[in-house]
VEXBA-343628 format. One line per 5 residues: for each residue x, y, z of N, C-alpha, C, O. Coordinates in steps of 0.05 Angstrom, whole numbers, plus 5000, padded with zeros to 4 digits. Atoms other than C-alpha are relative to their C-alpha. Example, Ala and Ser with C-alpha at 12.3 -4.5 7.8 and 13.67 -1.06 7.14 Angstrom:
2
5018:4976:5000:5246:4910:5156:5018:5024:5000:5039:5024:5013; 4984:4976:4999:5273:4979:5143:4985:5022:5014:4995:5044:5018
This chain:
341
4985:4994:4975:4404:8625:4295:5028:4987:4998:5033:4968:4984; 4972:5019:5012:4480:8608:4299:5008:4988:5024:5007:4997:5047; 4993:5025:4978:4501:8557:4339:5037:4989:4998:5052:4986:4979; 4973:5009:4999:4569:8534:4368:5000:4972:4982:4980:4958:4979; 5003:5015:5010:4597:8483:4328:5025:4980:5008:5026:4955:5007
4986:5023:4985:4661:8466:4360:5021:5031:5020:5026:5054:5013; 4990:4986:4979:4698:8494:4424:5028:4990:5008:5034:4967:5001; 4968:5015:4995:4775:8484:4452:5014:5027:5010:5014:5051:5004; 4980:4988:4982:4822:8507:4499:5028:4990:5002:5033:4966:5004; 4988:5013:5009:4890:8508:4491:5028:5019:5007:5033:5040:4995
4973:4980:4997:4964:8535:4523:5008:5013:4979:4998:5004:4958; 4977:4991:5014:5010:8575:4485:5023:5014:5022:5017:5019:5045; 4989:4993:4988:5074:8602:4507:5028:4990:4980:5030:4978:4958; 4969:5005:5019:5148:8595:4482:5013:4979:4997:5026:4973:4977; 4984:5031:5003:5172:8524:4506:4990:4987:4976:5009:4976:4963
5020:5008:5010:5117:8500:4461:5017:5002:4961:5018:4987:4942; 4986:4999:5023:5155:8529:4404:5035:5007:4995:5044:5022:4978; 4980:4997:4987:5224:8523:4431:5015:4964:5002:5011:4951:5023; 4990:5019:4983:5266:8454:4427:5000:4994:5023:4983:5008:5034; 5000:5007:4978:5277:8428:4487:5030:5004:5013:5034:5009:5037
4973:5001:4996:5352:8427:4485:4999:5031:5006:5021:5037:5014; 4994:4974:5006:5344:8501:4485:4983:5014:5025:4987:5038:5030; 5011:4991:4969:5294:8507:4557:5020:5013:5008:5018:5038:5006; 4980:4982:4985:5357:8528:4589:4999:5035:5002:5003:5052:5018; 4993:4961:5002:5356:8599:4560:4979:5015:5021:4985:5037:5031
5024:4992:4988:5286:8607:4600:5002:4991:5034:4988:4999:5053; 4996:5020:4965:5312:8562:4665:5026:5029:5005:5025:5041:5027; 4981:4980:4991:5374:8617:4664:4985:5024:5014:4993:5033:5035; 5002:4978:4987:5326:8675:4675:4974:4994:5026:4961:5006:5043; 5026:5016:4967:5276:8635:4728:5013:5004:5019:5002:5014:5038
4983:4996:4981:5342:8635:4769:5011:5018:5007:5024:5021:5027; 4991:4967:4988:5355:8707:4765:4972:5017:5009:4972:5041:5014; 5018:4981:5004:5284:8724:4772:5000:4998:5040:5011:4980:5053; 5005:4994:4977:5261:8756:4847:4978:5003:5011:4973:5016:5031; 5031:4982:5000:5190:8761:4839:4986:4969:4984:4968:4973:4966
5015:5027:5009:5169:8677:4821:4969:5003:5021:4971:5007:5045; 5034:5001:4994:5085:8676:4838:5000:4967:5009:5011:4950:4995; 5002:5025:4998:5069:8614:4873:4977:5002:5028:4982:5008:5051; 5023:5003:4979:5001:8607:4911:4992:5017:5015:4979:5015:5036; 5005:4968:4990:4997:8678:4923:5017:5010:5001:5018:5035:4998
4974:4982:4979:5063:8691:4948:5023:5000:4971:5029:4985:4953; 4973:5001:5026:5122:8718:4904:5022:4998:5018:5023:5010:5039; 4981:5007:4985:5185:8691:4926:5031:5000:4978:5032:4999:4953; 4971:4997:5018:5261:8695:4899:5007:4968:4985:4993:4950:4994; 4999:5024:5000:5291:8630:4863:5010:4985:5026:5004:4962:5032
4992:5019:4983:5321:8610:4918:4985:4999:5027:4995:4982:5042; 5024:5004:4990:5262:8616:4964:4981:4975:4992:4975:4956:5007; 5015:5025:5014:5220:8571:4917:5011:4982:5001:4996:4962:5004; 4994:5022:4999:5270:8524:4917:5008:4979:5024:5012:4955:5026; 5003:5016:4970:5275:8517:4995:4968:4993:4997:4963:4971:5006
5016:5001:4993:5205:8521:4989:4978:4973:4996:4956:4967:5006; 5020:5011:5010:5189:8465:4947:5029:4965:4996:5035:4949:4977; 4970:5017:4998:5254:8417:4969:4988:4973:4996:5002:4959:4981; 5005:5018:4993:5211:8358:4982:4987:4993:4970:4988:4968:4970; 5004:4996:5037:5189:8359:4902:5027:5004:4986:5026:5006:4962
4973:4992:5014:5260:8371:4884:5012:4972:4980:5024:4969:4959; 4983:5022:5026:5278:8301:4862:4982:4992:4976:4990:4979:4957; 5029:5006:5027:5211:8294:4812:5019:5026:4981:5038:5021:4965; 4990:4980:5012:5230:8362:4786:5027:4994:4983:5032:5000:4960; 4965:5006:5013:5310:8335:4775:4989:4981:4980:4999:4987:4958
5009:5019:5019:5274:8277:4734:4988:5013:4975:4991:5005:4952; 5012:4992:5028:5236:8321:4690:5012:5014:4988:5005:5019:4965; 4973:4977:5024:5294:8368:4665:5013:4982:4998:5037:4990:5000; 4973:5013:5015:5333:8311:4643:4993:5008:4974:4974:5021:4967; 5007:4991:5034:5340:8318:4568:4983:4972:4990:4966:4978:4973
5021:5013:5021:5302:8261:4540:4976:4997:5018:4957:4987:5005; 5030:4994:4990:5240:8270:4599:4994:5033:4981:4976:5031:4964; 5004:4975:5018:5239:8343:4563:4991:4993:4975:4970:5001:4966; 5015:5003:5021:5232:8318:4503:4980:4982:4995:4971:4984:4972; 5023:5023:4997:5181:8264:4513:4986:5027:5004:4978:5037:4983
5024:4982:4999:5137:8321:4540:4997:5030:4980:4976:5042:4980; 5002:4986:5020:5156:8374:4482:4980:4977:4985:4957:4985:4982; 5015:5014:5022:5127:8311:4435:4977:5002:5004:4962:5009:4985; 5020:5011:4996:5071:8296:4471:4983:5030:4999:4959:5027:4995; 5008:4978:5004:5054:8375:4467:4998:5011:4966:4982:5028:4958
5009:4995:5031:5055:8381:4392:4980:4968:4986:4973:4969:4962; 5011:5012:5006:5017:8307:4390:4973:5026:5013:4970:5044:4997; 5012:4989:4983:4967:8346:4435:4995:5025:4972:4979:5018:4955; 5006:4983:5027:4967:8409:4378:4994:4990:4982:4975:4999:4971; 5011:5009:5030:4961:8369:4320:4977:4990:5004:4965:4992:4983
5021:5013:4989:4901:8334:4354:4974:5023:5000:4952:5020:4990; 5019:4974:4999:4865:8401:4366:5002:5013:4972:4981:5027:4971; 4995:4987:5019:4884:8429:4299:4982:4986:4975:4968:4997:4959; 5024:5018:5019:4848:8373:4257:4972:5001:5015:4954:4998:4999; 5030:5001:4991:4782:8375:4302:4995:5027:4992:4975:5030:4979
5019:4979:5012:4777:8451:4289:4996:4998:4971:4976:5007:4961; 5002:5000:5031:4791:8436:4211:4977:4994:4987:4965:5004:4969; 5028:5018:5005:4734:8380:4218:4983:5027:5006:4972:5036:4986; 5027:4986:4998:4688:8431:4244:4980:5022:4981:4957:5029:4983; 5005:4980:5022:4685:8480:4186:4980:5017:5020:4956:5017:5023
5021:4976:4989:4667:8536:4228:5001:5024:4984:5022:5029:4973; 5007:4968:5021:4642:8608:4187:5007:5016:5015:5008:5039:5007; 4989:4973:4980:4666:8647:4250:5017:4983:5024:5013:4961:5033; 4992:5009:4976:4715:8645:4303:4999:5017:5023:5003:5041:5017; 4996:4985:4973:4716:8675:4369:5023:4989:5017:5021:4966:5025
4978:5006:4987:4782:8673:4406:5000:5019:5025:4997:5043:5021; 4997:4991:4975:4788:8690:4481:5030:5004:5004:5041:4982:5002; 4979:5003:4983:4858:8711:4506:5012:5022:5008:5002:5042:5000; 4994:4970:4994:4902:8766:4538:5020:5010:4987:5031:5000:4968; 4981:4986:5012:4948:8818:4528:5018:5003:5016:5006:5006:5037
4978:4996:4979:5011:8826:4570:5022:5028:4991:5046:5030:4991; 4985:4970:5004:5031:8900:4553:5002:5003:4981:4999:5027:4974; 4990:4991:5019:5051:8881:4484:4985:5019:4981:4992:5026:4958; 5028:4983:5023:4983:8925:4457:4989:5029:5024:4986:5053:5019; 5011:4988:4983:4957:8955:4514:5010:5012:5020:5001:5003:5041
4994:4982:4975:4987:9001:4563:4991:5016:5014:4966:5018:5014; 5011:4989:4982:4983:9049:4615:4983:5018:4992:4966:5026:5008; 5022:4980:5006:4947:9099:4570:4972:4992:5009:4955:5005:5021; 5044:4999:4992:4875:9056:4575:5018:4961:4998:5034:4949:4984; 5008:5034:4990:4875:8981:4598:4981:4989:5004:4976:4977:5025
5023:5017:4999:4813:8955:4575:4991:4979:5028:5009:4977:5044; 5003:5026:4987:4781:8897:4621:4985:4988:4984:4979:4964:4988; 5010:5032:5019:4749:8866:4568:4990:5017:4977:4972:5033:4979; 5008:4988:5022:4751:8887:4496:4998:4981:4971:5015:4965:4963; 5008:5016:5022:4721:8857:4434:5015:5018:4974:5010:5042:4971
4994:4992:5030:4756:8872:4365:4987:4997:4976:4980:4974:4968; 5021:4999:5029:4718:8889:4300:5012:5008:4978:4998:5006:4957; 4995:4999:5021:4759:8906:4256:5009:4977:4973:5019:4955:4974; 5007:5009:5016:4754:8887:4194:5032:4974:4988:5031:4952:4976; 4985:5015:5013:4829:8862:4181:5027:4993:5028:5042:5010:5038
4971:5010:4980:4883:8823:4234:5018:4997:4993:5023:4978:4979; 4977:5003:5008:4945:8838:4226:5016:4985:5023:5015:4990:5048; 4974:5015:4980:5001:8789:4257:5023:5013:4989:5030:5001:4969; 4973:4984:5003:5061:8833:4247:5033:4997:5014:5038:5005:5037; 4979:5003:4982:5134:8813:4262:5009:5022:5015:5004:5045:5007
4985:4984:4984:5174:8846:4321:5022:5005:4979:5033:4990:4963; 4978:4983:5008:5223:8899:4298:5033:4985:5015:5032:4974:5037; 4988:5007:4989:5296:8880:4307:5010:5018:5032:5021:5008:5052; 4999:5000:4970:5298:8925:4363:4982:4992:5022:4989:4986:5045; 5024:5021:4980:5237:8896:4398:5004:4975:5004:4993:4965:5024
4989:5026:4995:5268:8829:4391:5021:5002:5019:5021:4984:5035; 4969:4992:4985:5339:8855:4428:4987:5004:5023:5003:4995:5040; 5016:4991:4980:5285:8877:4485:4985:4968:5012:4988:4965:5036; 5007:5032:5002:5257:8802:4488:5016:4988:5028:5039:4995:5033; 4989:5014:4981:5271:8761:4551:5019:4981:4988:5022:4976:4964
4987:5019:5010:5318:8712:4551:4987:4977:4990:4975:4964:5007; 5011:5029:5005:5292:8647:4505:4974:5004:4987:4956:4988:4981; 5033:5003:5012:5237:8678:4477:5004:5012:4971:4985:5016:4956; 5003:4988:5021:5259:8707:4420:5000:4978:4972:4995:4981:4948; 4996:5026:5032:5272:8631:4379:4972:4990:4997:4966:4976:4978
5026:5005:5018:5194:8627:4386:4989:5015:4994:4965:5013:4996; 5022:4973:5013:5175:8695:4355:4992:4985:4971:4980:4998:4955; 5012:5005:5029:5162:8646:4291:4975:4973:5009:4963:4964:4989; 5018:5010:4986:5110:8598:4341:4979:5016:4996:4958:5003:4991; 5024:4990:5002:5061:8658:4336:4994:5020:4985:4973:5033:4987
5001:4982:5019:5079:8702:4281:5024:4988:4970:5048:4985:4971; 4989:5004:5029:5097:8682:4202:5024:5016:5005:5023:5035:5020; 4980:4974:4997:5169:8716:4196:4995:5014:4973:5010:5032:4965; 5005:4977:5026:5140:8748:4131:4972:5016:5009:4962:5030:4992; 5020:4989:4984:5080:8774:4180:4973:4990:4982:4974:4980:4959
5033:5014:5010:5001:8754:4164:4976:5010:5005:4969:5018:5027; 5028:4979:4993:4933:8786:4150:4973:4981:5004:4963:4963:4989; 5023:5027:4998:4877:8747:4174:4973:5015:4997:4978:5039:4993; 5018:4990:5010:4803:8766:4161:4981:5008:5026:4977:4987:5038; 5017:4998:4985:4753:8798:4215:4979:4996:4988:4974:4994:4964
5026:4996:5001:4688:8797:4227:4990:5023:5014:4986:5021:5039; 5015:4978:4983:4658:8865:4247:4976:4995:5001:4965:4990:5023; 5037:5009:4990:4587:8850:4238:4992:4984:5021:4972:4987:5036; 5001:5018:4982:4596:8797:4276:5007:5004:5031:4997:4995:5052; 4987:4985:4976:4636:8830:4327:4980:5026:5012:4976:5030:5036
5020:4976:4989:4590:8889:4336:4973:5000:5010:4961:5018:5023; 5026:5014:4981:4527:8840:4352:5003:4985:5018:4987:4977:5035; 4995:5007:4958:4567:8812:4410:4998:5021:5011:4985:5019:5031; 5001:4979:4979:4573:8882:4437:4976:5003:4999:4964:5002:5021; 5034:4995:4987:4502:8895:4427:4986:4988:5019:4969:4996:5035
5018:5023:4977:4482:8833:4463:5016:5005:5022:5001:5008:5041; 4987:5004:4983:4535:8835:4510:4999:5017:5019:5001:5010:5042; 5016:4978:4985:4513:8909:4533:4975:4999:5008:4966:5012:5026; 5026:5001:4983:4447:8887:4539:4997:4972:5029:4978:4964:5043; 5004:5022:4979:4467:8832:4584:5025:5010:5022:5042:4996:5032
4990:4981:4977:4499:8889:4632:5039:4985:4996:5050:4971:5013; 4979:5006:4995:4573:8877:4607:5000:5026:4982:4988:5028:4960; 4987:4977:5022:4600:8944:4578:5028:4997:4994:5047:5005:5007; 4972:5010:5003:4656:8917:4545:5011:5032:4974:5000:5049:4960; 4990:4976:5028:4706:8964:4498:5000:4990:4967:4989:4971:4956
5006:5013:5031:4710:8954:4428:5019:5019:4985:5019:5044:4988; 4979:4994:5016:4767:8963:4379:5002:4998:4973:4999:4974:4965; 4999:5010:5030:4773:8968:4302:5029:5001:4996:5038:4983:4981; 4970:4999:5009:4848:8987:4299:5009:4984:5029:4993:4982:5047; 4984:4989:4972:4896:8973:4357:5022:5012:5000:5037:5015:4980
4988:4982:4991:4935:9015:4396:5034:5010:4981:5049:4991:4975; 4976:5014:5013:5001:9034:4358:5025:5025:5016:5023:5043:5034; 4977:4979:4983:5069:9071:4375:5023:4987:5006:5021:4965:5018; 4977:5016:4999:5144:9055:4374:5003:4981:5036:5019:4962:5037; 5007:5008:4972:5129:9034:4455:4990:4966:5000:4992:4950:5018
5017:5027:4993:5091:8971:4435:4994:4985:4967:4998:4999:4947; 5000:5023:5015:5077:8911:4385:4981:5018:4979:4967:5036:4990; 5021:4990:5006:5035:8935:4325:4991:4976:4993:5000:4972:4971; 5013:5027:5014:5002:8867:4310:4983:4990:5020:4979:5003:5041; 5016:5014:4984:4956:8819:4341:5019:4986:5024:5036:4971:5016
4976:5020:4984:4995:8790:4411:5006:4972:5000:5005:4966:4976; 4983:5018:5002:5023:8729:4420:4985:4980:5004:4992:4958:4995; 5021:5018:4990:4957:8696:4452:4985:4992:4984:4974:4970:4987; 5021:5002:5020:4919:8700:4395:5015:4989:4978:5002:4972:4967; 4985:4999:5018:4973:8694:4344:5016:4972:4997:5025:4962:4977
4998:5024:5008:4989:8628:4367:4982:4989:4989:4990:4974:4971; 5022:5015:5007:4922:8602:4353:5003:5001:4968:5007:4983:4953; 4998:5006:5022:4923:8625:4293:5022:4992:4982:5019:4989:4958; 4979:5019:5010:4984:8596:4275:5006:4974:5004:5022:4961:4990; 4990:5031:4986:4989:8531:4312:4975:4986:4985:4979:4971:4966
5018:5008:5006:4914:8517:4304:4988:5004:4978:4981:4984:4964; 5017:5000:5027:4880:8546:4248:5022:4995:4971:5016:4990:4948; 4985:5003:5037:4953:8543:4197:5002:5035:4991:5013:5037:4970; 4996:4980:5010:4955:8611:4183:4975:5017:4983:4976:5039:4971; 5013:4984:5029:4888:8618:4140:4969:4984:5023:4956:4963:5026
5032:5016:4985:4826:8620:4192:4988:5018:4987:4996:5039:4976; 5033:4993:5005:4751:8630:4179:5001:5039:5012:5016:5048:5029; 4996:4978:4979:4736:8705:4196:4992:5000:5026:4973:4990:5038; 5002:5003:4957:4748:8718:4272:4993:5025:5015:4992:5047:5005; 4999:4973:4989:4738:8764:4330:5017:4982:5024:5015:4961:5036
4988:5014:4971:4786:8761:4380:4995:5025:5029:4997:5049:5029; 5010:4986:4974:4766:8784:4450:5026:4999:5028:5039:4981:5038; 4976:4992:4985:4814:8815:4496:4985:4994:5044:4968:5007:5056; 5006:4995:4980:4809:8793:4569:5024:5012:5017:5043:4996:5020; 4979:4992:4979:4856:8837:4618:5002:4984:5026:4998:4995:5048
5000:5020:4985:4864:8772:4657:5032:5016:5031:5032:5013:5056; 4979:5004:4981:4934:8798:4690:5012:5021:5006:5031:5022:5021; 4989:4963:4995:4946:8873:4691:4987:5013:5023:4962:5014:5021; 5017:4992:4969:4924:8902:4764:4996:5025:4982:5008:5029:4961; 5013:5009:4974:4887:8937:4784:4951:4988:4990:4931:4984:5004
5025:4999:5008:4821:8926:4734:4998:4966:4990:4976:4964:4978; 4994:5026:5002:4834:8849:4722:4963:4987:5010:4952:4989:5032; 5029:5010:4996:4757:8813:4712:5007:4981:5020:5029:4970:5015; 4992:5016:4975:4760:8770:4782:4983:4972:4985:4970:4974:4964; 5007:5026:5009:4739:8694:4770:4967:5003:4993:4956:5001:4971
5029:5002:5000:4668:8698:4782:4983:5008:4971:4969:4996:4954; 5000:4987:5031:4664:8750:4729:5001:4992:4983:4980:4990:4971; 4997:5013:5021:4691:8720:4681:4990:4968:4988:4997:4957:4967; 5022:5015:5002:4644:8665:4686:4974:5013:4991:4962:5014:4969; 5021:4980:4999:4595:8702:4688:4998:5018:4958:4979:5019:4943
4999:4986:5027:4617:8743:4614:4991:4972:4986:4969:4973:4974; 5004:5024:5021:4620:8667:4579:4964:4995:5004:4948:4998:4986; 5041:5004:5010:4539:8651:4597:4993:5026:4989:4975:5024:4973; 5004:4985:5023:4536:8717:4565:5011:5005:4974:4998:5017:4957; 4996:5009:5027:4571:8705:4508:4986:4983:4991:4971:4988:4973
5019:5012:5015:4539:8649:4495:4977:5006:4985:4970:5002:4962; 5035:4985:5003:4471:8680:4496:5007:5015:4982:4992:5008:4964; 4991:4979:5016:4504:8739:4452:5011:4979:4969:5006:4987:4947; 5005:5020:5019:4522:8679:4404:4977:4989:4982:4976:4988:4957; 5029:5013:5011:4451:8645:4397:4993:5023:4990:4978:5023:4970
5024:4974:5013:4427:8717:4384:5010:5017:4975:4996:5036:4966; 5000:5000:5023:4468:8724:4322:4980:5005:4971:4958:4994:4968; 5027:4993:5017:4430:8750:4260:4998:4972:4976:4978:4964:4966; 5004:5018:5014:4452:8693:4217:5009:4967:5012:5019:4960:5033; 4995:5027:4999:4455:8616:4205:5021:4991:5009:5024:4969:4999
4967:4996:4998:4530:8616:4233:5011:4976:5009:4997:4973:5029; 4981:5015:4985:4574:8560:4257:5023:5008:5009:5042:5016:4995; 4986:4982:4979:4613:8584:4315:5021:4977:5003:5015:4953:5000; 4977:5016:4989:4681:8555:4334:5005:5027:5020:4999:5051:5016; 4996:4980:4970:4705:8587:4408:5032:4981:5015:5036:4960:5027
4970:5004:4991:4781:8585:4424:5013:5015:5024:5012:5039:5027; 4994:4980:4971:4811:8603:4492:5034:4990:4999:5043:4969:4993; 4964:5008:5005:4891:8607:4494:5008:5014:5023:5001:5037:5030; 4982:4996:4974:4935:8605:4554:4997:4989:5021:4973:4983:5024; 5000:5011:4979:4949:8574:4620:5024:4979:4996:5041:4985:4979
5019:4994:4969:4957:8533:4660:5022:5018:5021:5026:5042:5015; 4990:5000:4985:5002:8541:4718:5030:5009:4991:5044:4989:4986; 4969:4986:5001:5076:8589:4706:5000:5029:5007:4981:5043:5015; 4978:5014:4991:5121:8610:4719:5009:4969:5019:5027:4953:5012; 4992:5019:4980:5128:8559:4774:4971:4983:4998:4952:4992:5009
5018:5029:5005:5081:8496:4758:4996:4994:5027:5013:4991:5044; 5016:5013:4974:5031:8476:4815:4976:4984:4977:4957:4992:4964; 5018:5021:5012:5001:8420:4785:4976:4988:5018:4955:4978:5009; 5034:5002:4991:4948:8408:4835:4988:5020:4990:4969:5014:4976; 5014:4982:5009:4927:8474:4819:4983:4993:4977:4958:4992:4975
5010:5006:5034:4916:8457:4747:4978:4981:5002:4957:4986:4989; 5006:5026:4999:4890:8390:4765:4969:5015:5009:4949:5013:4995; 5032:4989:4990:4829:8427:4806:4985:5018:4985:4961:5022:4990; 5016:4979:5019:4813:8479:4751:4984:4973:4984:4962:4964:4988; 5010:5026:5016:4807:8418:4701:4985:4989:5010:4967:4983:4994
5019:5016:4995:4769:8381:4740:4978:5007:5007:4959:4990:5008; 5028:4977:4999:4716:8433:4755:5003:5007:4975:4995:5029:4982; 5004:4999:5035:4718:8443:4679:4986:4980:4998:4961:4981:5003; 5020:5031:5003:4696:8370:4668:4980:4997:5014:4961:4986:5002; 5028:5000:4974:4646:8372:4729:4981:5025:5004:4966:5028:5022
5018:4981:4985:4616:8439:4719:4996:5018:5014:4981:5038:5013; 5000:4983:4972:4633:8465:4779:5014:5016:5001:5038:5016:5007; 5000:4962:5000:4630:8541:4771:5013:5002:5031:5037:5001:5037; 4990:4999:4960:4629:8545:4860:5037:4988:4989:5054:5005:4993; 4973:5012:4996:4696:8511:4848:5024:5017:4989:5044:5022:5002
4988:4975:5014:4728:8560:4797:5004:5026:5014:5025:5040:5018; 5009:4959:4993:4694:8630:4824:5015:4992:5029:5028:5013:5027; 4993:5017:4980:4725:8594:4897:5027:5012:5002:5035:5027:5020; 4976:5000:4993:4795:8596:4880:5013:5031:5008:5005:5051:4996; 4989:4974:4990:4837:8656:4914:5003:5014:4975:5008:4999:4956
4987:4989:5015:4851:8710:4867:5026:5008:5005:5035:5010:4982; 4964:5003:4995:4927:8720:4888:5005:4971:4994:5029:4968:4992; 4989:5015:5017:4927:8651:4861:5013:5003:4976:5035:4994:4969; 4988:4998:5032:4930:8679:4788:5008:5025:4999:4997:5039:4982; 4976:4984:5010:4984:8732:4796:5020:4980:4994:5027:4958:5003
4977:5009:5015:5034:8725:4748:4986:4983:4977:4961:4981:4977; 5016:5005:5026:5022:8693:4679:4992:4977:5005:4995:4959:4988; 5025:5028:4997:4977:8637:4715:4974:5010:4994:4957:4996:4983; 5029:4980:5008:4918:8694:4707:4992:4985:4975:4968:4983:4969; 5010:5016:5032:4918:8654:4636:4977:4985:5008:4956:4987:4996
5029:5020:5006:4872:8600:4660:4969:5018:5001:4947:5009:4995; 5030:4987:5004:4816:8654:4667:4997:5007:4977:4975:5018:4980; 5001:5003:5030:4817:8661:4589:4986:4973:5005:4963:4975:4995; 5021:5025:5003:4785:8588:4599:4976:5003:5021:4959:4985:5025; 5030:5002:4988:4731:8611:4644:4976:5003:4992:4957:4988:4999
5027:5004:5016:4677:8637:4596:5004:4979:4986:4984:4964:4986; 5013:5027:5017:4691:8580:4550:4997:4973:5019:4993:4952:5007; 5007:5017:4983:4681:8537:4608:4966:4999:5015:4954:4979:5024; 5022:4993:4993:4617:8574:4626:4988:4992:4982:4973:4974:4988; 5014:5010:5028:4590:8564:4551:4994:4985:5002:4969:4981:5002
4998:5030:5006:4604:8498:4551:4975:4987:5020:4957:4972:5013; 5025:5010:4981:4561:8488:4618:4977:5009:4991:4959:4994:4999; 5022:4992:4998:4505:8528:4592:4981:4977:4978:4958:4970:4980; 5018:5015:5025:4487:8484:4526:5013:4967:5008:5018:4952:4989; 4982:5025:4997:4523:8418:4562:5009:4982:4977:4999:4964:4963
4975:5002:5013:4579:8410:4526:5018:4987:5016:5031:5003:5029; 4974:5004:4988:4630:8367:4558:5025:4993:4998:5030:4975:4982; 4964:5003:5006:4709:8368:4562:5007:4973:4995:5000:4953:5006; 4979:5033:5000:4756:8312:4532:5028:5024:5004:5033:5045:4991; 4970:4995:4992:4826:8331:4561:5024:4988:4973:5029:4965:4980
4990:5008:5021:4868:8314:4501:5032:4990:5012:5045:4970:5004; 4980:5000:4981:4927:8324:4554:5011:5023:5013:5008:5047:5007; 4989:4978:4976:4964:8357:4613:5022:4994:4996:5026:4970:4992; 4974:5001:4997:5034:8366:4612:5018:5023:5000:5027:5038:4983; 4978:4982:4981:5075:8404:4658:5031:4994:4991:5044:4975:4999
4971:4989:5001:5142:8429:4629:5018:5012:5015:5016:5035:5021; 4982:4994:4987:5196:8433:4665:5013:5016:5005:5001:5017:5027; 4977:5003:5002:5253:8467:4669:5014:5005:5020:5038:5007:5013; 4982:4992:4972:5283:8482:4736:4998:4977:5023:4976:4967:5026; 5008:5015:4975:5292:8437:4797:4990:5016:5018:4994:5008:5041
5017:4988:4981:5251:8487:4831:4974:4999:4995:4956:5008:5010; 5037:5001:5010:5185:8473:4792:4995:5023:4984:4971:5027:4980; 5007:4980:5020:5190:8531:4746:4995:4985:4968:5002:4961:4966; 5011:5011:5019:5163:8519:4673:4978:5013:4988:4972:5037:4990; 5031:5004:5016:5101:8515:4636:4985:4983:5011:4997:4963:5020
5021:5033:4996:5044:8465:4654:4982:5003:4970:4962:5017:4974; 5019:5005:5019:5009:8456:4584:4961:4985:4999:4960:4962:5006; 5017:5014:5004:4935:8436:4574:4990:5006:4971:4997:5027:4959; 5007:5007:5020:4900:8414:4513:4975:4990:5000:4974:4965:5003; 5024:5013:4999:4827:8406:4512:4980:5020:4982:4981:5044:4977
5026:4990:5012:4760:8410:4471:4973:4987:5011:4972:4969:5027; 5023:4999:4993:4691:8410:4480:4980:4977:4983:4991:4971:4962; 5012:5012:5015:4635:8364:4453:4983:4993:5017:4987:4988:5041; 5033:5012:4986:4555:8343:4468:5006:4980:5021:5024:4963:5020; 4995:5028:4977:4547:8298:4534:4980:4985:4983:4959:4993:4975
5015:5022:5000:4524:8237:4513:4983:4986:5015:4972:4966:5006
């Protein structure tokens, strides 16, 4: 039977692979944006920043330039930390949780939850006109989650094709992909969620993987919290029932809290991670996670897993990136899993 052997959750996003001196390019378009997500409500910058005045002088503290870079450091101590515990684990398979944000999936068919089987992952650079298309600030970390000479990584279909069996018999009809989608419209490679992992974390040269697509943030078919609790105790179960001896490693990428950082927010996911407490998760509003906060539900099945065979979280660290005196940013977390003692 194959058994997890090590688990971890873990942001990605652009600051992450982005000096610090260089936030600005990403704080320029926070201040033009009209449509910032914050606790349901989307509001203009200058809404958010009446809205969140009494936070304004913390915020001025953390965009100075050397608070920025204290918390860039402490975000690649935080990666390198996770990057040697998966190494230690020598896992024979990986399973990676995370989403897609258009760059694969469009309006033709928008999966809500699709498992990939094919046999070979391609990470493929953006074309120079797909880079010219690029928000402001994101284009100096297209080498954060893609080699600039692009990279073939190895599936597992067998492996991938006995999660869907189990996973259909445990009433989830998920989709299932051997190619993905292609067409001058969109990315042809693995996205950016996945592509960090395997660049930040595994180095470029992981175990064969399946990566599983959750449509965490695209209306109107988006798996609601509960749900996606709900898929992870079936994954698991779709794990143990594996045909071989396997050692499983289980990676979830993205979160917490952005555009606009609400650090309680974060603070209450995490801490119902560490405690368990599903009610607390399935609980929170869904108009919380519009906008690319929908990420922390990519950590809900591996949060479910973890409860089913008690497994409990070490937080490796939290750290909320700055860059605006309005609370816009990143909030980073960094955590893995391991036996309660």
């Amino acid at each position: 039977m194959a058994r997890i052997v090590f688990a971890m959750g873990c942001s990605h996003g652009p600051m992450l692979a982005t000096p610090p001196q260089m936030w600005h390019l990403r704080a320029g378009a926070d201040r033009k944006n009209q449509q910032h997500w914050f606790r349901g409500e989307a509001m203009a910058f200058d809404a958010l920043l009446a809205a969140r005045a009494d936070e304004s002088s913390r915020f001025a503290e953390a965009i100075a330039p050397e608070a920025m870079q204290e918390r860039f450091d402490a975000c690649q101590r935080a990666l390198d930390t996770l990057a040697e515990r998966f190494n230690e684990a020598r896992a024979d398979v990986v399973i990676l949780l995370g989403n897609d944000q258009r760059e694969v999936f469009k309006e033709d068919l928008t999966p809500s939850i699709t498992v990939y089987a094919g046999e070979r992952i391609e990470n493929i650079p953006l074309t120079e006109a797909q880079v010219a298309r690029l928000p402001p600030g994101v284009a100096i970390a297209e080498e954060g989650h893609c080699p600039p000479e692009g990279a073939t990584y190895p599936g597992a279909p067998d492996v991938a094709d006995a999660l869907v069996r189990s996973l259909c018999d445990g009433h989830f009809d998920v989709a299932r992909s051997v190619r993905l989608p292609g067409g001058e419209d969109r990315q042809h490679g693995i996205p950016h969620a996945f592509g960090f992992l395997y660049r930040r974390i595994m180095r470029d040269t992981p175990p064969p993987s399946v990566p599983i697509f959750l449509n965490v943030g695209v209306a109107p078919n988006q798996p609601r919290a509960a749900r996606c609790l709900a898929f992870g105790h079936a994954l698991r179960a779709a794990i143990e029932q594996l045909p071989d001896d396997l050692r499983v490693a289980v990676l979830a990428s993205g979160g917490m809290t952005h555009f606009v950082i609400d650090e309680a927010l974060d603070r209450h996911v995490l801490n119902a991670f560490a405690e368990y407490d599903e009610a607390a998760l399935a609980d929170i509003s869904e108009p919380y996670f519009n906008g690319n906060t929908a990420e922390i539900k990519s950590w809900y099945p591996l949060a479910a897993a973890m409860h089913d065979i008690d497994w409990r979280m070490t937080l490796v660290d939290y750290v909320p990136c700055y860059r605006t005196e309005a609370g816009t940013g990143n909030a980073m977390a960094f955590a893995y899993w391991a036996p309660a003692k």
